[in-house]
C-alpha positions as CSV (number, residue, x, y, z in Angstrom):
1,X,21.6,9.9,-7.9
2,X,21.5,6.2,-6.7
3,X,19.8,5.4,-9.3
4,X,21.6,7.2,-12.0
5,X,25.0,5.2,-10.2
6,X,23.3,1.9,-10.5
7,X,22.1,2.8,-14.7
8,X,25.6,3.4,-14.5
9,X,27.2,0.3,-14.0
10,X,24.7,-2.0,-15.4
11,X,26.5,-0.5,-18.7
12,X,29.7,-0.4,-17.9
13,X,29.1,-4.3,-16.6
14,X,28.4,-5.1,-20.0
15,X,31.0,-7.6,-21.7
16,X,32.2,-5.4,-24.4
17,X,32.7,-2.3,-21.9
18,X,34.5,-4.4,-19.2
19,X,36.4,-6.2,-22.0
20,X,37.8,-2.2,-23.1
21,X,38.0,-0.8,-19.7
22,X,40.6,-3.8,-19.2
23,X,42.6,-3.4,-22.4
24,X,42.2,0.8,-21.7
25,X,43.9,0.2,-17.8
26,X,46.2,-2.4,-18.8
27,X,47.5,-0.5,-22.2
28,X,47.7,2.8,-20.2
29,X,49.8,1.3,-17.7
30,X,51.9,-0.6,-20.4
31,X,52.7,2.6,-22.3
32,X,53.0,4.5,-18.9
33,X,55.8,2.1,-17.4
34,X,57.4,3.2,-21.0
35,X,59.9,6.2,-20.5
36,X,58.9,8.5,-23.1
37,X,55.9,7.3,-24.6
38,X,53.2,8.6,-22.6
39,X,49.6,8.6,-22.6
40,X,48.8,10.9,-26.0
41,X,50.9,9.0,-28.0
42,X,48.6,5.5,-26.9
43,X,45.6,7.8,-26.7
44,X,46.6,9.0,-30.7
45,X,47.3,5.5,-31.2
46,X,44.0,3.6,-30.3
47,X,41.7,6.9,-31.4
48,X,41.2,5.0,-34.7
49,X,39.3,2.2,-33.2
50,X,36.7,3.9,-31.7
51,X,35.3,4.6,-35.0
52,X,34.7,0.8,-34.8
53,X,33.1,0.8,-31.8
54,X,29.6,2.6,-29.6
55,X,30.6,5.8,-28.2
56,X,30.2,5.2,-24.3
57,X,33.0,2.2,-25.1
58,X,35.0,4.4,-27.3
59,X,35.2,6.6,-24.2
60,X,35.8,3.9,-21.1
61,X,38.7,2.6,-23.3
62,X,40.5,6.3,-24.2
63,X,39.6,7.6,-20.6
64,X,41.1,3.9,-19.2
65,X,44.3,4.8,-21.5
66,X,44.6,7.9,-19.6
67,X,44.3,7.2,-15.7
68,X,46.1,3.9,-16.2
69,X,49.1,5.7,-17.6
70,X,49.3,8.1,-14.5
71,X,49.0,4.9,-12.2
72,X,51.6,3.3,-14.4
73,X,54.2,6.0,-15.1
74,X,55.5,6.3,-11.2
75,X,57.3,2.9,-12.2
76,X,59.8,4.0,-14.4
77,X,60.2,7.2,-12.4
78,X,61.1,5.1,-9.9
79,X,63.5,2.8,-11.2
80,X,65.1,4.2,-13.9
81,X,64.7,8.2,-12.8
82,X,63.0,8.4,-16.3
83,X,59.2,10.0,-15.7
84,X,56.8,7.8,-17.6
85,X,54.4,10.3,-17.8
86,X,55.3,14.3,-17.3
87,X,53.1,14.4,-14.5
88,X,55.4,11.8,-12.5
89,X,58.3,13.8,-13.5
90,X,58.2,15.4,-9.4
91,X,57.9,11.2,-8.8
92,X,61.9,10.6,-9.7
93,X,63.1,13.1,-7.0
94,X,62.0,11.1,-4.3
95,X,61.1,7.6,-5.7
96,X,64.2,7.3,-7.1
97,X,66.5,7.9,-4.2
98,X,64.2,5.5,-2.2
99,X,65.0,2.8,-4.6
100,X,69.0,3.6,-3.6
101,X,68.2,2.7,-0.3
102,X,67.0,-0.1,-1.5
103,X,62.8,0.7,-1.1
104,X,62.0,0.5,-4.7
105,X,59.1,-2.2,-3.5
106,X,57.5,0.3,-0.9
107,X,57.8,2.9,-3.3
108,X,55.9,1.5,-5.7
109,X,53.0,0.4,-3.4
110,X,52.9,3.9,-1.9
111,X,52.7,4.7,-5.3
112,X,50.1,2.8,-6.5
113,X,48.0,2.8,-3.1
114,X,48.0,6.6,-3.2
115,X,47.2,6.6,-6.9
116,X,44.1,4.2,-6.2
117,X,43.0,7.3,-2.9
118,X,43.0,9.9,-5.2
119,X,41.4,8.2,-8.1
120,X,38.8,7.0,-5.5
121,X,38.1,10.6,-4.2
122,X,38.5,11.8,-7.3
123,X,35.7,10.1,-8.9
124,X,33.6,11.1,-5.7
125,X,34.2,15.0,-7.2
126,X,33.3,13.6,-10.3
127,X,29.9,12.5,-9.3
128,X,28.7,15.3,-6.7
129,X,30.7,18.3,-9.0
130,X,29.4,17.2,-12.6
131,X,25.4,17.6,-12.5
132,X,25.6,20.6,-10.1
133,X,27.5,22.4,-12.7
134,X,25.0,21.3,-15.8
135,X,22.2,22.8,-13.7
136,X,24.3,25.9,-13.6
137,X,25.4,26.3,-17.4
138,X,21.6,25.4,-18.4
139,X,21.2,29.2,-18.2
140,X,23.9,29.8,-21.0
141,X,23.5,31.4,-24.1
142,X,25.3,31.5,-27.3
143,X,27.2,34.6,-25.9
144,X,27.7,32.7,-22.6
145,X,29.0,30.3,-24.8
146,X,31.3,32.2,-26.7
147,X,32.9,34.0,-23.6
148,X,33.8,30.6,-21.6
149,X,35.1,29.2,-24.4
150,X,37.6,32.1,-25.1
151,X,38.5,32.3,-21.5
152,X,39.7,28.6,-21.9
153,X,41.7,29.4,-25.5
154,X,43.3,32.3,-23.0
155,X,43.9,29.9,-20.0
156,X,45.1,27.0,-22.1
157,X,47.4,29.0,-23.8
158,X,48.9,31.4,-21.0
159,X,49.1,29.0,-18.6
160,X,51.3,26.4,-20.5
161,X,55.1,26.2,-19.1
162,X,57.1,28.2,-21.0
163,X,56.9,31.3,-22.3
164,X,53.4,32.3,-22.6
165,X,53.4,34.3,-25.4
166,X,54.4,31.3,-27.4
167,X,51.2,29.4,-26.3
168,X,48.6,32.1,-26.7
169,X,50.5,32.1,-30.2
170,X,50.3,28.2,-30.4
171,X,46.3,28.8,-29.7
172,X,45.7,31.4,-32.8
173,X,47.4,28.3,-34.9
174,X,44.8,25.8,-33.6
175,X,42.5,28.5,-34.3
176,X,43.6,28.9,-38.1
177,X,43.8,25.6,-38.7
178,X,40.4,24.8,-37.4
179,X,38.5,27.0,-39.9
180,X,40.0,25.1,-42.6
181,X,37.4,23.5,-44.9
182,X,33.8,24.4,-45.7
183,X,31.8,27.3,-43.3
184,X,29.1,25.7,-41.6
185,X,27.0,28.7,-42.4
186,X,27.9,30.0,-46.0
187,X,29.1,26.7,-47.7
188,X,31.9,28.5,-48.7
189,X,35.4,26.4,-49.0
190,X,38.3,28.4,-46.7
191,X,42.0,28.0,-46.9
192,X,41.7,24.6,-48.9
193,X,44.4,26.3,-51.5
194,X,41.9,24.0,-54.4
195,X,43.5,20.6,-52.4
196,X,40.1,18.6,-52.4
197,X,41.1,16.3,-48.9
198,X,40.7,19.6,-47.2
199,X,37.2,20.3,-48.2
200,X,36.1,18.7,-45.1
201,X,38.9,20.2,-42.9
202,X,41.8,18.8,-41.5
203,X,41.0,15.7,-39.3
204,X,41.4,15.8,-35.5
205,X,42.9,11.7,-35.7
206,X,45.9,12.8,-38.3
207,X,46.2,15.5,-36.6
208,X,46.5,14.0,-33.4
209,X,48.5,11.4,-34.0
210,X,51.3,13.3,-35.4
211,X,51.8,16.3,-33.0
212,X,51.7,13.7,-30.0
213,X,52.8,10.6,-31.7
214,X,55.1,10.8,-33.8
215,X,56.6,13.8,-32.9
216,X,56.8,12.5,-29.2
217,X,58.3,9.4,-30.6
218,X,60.9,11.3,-32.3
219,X,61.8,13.5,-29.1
220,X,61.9,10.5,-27.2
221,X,64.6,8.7,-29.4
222,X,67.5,10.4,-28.1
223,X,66.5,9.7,-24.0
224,X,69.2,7.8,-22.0
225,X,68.1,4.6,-20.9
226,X,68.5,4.8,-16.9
227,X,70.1,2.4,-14.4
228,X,68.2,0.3,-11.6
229,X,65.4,-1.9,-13.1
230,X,67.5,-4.6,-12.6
231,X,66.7,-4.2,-8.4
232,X,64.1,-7.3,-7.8
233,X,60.5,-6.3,-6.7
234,X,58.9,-9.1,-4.6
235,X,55.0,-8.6,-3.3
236,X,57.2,-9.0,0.5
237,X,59.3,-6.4,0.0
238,X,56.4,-3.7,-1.2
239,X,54.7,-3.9,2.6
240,X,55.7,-0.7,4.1
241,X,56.2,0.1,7.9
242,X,53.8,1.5,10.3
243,X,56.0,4.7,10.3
244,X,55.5,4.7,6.0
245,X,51.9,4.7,6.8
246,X,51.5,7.3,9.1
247,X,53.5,9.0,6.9
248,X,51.6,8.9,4.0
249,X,48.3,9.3,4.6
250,X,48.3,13.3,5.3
251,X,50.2,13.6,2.1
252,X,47.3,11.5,0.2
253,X,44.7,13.7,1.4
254,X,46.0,16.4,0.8
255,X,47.4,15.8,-2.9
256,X,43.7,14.4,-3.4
257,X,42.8,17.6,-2.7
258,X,45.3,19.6,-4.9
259,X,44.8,17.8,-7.7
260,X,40.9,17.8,-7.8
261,X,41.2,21.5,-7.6
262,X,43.9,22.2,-9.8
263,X,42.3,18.9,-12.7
264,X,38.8,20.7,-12.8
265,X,40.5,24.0,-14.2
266,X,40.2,24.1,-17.0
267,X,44.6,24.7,-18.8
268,X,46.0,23.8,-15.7
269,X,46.1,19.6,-16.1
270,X,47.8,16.8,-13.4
271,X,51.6,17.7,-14.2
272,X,51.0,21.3,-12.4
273,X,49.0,19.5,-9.7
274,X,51.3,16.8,-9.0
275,X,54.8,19.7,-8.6
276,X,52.0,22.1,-6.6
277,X,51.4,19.1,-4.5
278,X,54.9,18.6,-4.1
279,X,55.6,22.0,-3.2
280,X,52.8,22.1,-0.3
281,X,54.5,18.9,1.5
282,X,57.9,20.2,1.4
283,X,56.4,23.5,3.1
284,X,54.4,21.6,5.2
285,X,57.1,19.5,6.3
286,X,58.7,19.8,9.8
287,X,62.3,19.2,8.7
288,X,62.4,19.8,4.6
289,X,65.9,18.4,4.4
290,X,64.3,15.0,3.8
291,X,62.7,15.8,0.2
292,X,65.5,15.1,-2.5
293,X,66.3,12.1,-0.5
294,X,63.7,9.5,-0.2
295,X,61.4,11.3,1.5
296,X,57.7,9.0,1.2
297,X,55.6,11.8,1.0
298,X,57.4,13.3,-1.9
299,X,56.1,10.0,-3.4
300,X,52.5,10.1,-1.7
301,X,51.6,13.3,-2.2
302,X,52.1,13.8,-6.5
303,X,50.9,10.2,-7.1
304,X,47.3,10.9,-5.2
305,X,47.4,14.4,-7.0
306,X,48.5,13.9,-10.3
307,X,45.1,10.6,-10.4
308,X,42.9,12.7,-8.4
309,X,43.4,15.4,-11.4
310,X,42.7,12.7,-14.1
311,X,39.7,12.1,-12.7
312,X,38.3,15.6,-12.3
313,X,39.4,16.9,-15.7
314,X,36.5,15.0,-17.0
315,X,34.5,17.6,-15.0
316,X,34.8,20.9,-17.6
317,X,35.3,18.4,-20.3
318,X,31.8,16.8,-20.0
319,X,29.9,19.5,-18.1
320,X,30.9,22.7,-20.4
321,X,32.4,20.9,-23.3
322,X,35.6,22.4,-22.5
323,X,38.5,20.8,-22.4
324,X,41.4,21.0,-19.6
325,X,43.8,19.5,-20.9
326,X,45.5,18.4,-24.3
327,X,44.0,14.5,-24.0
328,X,41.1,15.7,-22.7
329,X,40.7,17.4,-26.5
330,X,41.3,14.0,-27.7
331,X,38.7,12.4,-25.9
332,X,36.4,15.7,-26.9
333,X,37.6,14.6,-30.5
334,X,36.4,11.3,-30.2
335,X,33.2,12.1,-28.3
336,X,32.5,14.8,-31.6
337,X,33.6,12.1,-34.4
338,X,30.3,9.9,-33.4
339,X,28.1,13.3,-33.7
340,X,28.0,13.8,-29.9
341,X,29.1,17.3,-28.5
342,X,29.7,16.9,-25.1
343,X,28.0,19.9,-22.9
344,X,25.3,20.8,-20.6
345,X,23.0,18.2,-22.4
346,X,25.0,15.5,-22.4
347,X,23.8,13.9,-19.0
348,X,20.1,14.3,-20.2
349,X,20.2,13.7,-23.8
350,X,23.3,10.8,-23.3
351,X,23.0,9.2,-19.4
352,X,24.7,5.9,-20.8
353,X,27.5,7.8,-21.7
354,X,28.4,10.2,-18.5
355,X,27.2,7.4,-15.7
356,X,28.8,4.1,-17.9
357,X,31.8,6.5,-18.0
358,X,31.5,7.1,-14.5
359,X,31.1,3.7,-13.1
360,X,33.7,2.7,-15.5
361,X,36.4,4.4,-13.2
362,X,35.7,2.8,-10.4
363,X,36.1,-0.7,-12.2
364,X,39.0,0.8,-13.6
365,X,40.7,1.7,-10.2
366,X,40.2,-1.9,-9.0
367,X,41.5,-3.0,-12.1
368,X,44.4,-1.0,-12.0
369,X,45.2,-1.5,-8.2
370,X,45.1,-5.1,-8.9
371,X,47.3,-4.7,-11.9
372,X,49.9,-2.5,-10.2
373,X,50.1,-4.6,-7.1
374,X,50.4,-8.1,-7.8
375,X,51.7,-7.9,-11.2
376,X,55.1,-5.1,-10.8
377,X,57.0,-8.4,-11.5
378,X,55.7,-8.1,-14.9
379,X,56.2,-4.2,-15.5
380,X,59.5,-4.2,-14.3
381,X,60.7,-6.4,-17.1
382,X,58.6,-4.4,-19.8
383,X,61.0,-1.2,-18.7
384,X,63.9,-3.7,-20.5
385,X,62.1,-3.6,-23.7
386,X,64.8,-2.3,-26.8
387,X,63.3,1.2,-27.9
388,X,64.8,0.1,-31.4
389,X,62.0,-2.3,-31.6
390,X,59.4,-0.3,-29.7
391,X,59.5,2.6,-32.0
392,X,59.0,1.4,-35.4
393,X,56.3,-0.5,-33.8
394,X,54.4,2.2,-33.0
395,X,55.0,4.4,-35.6
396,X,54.0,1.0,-38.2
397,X,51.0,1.3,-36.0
398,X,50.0,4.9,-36.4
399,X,50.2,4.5,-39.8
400,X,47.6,1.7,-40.1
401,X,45.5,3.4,-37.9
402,X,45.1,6.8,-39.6
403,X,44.9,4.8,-42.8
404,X,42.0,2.9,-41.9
405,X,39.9,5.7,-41.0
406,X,39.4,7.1,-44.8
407,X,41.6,4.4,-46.9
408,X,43.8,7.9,-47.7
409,X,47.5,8.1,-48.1
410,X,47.1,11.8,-47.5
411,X,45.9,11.5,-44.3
412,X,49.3,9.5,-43.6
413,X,51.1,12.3,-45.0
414,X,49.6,14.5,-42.8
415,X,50.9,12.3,-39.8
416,X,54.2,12.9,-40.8
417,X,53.8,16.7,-41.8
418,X,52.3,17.7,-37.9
419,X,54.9,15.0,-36.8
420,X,57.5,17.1,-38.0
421,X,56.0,20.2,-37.2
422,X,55.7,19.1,-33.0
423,X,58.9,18.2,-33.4
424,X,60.5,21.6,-34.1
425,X,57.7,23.0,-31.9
426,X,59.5,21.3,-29.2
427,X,62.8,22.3,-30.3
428,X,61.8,26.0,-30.1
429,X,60.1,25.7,-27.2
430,X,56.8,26.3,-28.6
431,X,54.0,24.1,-26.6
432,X,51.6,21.7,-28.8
433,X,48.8,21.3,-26.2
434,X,47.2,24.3,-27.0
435,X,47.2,24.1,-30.8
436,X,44.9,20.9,-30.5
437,X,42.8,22.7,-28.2
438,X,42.6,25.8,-30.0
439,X,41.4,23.4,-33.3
440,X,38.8,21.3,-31.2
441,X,37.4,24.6,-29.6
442,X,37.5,27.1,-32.6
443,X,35.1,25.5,-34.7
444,X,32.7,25.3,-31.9
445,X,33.4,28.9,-30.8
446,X,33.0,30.2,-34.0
447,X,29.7,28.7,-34.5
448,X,28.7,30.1,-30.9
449,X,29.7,33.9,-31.8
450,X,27.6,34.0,-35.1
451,X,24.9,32.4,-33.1
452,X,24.6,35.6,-30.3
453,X,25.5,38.0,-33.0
454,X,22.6,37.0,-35.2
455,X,20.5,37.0,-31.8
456,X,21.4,40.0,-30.9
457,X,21.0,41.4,-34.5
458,X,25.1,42.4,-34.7
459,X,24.4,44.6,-31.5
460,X,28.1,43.8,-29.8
461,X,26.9,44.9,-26.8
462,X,25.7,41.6,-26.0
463,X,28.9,40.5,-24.2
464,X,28.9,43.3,-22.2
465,X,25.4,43.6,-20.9
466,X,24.9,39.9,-19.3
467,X,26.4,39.4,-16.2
468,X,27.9,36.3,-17.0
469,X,29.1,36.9,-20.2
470,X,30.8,40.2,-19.1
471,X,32.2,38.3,-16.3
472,X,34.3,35.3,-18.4
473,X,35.2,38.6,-20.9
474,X,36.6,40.0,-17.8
475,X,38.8,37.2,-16.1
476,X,40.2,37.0,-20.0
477,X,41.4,40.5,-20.0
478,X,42.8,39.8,-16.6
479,X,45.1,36.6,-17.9
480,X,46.1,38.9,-20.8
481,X,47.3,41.5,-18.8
482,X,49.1,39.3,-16.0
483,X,50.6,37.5,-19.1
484,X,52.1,41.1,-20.7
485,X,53.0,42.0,-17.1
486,X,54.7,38.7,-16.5
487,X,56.5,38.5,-19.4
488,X,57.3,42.5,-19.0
489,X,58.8,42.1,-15.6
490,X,60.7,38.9,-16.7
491,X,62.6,40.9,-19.0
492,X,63.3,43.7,-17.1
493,X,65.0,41.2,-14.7
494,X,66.7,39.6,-17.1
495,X,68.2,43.2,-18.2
496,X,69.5,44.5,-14.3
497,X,71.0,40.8,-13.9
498,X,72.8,41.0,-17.5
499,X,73.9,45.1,-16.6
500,X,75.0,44.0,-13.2
């Protein structure tokens, strides 16, 4: 293991992996300190690049993209009571008030202090949690395969807020669109309706960049620009008290804890461990009364969980190849564009890869603790920036990107087409997330099925009869049928409250 840590950060040392870890943290934090930007749309927005680049870089700069916008979206939460990231969203309901009192500065150092814990002990999951559970999926089959995978379509999509029949419904589109193109097996073209661009299938970039960018960007248009960026931040007034310490450390520990739990389940993510966390200190708190009105550990708490979660997504997205989380789809994505399907064998077959990666977050966290620290001068003023010129920045941007890839205006059109399509997604409530994941998984699954049908010479009996298999088949049914039930009993209390 020490050796493997050591391998690890003699690559992620190098000068063109330091150089991309930096400009991963410090874009991450830039577009996280941005109300209504958020990660996916800079994620979308840089994926073109690492066509440009080695793999293991491609993926210290996306994954630097992420966790740096979860350290740098508490800012704007806290000053303007706009979330820069939804996962900070819990953030504004205590960060905010403390910036009333006039705390803003030890807001933002809890903030980023307790963001820098769990990203810390995050990373220590990482490590330990990883290998032991390659050693376990090694024992996999095709059917194993198949099963796990499903469970995590069911998961991602049942588990999404909202109603959960519109993201199990929101999966089978990712599904669709994901067998469209040539059949790995027969050759045969599918659901191309005779347009040659789709003989290869619809790409995962175009794709990308329009249900999360552009359609983001669009969404985020109308958002009120808040009040109370203009409060001045000096490095004096972010020391806290001795009484802000004590306070803050129980919180850190256990948010740390929530969201290392709740960031390696897999269609769960860091916004629903950063409200769980929430919830558990306001439960655990001797006089509750306090949360809502600058309460520090309603800032502690979330900031460690929501990092701690970033962190330990990477665990079912590298280990099992399945992805957690919408961004964690779109670093699968990019991981699969350079012919590298992340899995069991990825730590044997690609070590630069998992320990660079891994090395590269602690770099990262120093990075970013320096960044957030020292420099909150700097992000404060970014918050002023017009959104008239930041949009049409970005969307120029996503443009040239996507049209780089292939040199196709098509793809560019497609940008547009999926941006409009998230954008009405969001109207109707339907969630996105999952239609990305269900594309990114479908092919694979797919491919998985055929393979432990043609094992088991059709015989479908082959999902039941191993252990293991049977057992993923069997927590699926179990979502399904808490989903009908759920959505069931919601309705039947909507009905006695509308009759009484």
């Amino acid at each position: 293991m020490i050796d493997s840590i050591l391998y690890g950060f003699g690559v992620a040392l190098t000068p063109t992996n330091l150089f991309y870890c930096f400009a991963g943290v410090f874009f991450g934090t830039f577009v996280g300190v941005l109300p209504g930007v958020g990660s996916l749309a800079a994620i979308t927005l840089l994926l073109p690049l690492t066509y440009y680049v080695e793999p293991t870089t491609a993926v210290i700069m996306l994954a630097g993209v992420y966790y740096g916008a979860e350290y740098g979206g508490s800012t704007a939460s806290i000053l303007l009571n706009l979330p820069g990231t939804p996962s900070n969203a819990v953030t504004c309901l205590d960060g905010h008030p403390m910036t009333k009192q006039g705390r803003a500065g030890v807001a933002l150092f809890t903030s980023a202090a307790a963001s820098f814990v769990g990203g810390t002990l995050g990373i220590l999951m990482l490590t330990f949690a990883t290998p032991a559970v390659v050693a376990l999926t090694f024992a996999f089959a095709p059917a194993e395969y198949f099963a796990l995978m499903l469970c995590a379509l069911v998961a991602a999509g049942a588990v999404t807020q909202g109603a959960p029949v519109k993201g199990l419904a929101m999966v089978v589109v990712g599904l669709l669109l994901g067998v469209v193109g040539i059949d790995p097996n027969s050759g045969a073209v599918r659901f191309s309706s005779g347009v040659l661009y789709l003989y290869e299938g619809i790409g995962l970039v175009p794709m990308a960049m329009g249900l999360f960018g552009v359609a983001e960007i669009m969404a985020s248009i109308g958002i009120p620009r808040g009040e109370g960026a203009t409060q001045k931040v000096t490095l004096r007034s972010m020391l806290p008290t001795r009484q802000d310490v004590t306070q803050s450390i129980a919180p850190v520990l256990r948010g740390t804890g929530v969201g290392s739990f709740f960031g390696a389940l897999p269609g769960t993510g860091v916004t629903v461990a950063s409200f769980v966390s929430y919830a558990v200190e306001k439960r655990v708190a001797k006089d509750p009364r306090r949360f809502g009105r600058g309460a520090i550990e309603g800032v502690a708490g979330p900031e460690a969980a929501n990092n701690a979660g970033a962190q330990t997504a990477f665990i079912p997205t590298l280990a099992l190849g399945i992805p957690g989380s919408v961004t964690m789809a779109i670093i699968l994505g990019a991981l699969i564009i350079h012919g590298i399907v992340p899995g069991p064998k990825l730590i044997s077959d690609h070590p630069e890869i998992f320990w660079g990666l891994l090395a590269s977050f602690w770099i990262g966290n120093i990075m970013l603790l320096i960044l957030n620290i020292p420099m909150i001068g700097i992000w404060v003023r970014i918050v002023q920036i017009p959104y008239k010129l930041l949009y049409p920045s970005i969307v120029a941007l996503l443009c040239i990107g996507v049209y780089t890839i292939g040199n196709s205006l098509f793809d560019v059109g497609l940008v547009f087409l999926f941006g409009a399509l998230g954008y009405l997604m969001r109207i109707f409530g339907y969630p996105p997330a999952p239609v990305l994941i269900g594309f990114v998984l479908g092919p694979m699954m797919e491919v998985n099925l055929r393979r432990a049908l043609i094992l088991s010479r059709g015989d479908l009996m082959v999902f039941i009869e191993r252990p293991v298999c049977a057992a993923f088949l069997a927590i699926t049914f179990a979502i399904l049928a808490w989903t009908i039930y759920s959505v069931i009993r919601e309705r039947s209390l909507r009905s006695a409250a509308g009759a009484a």
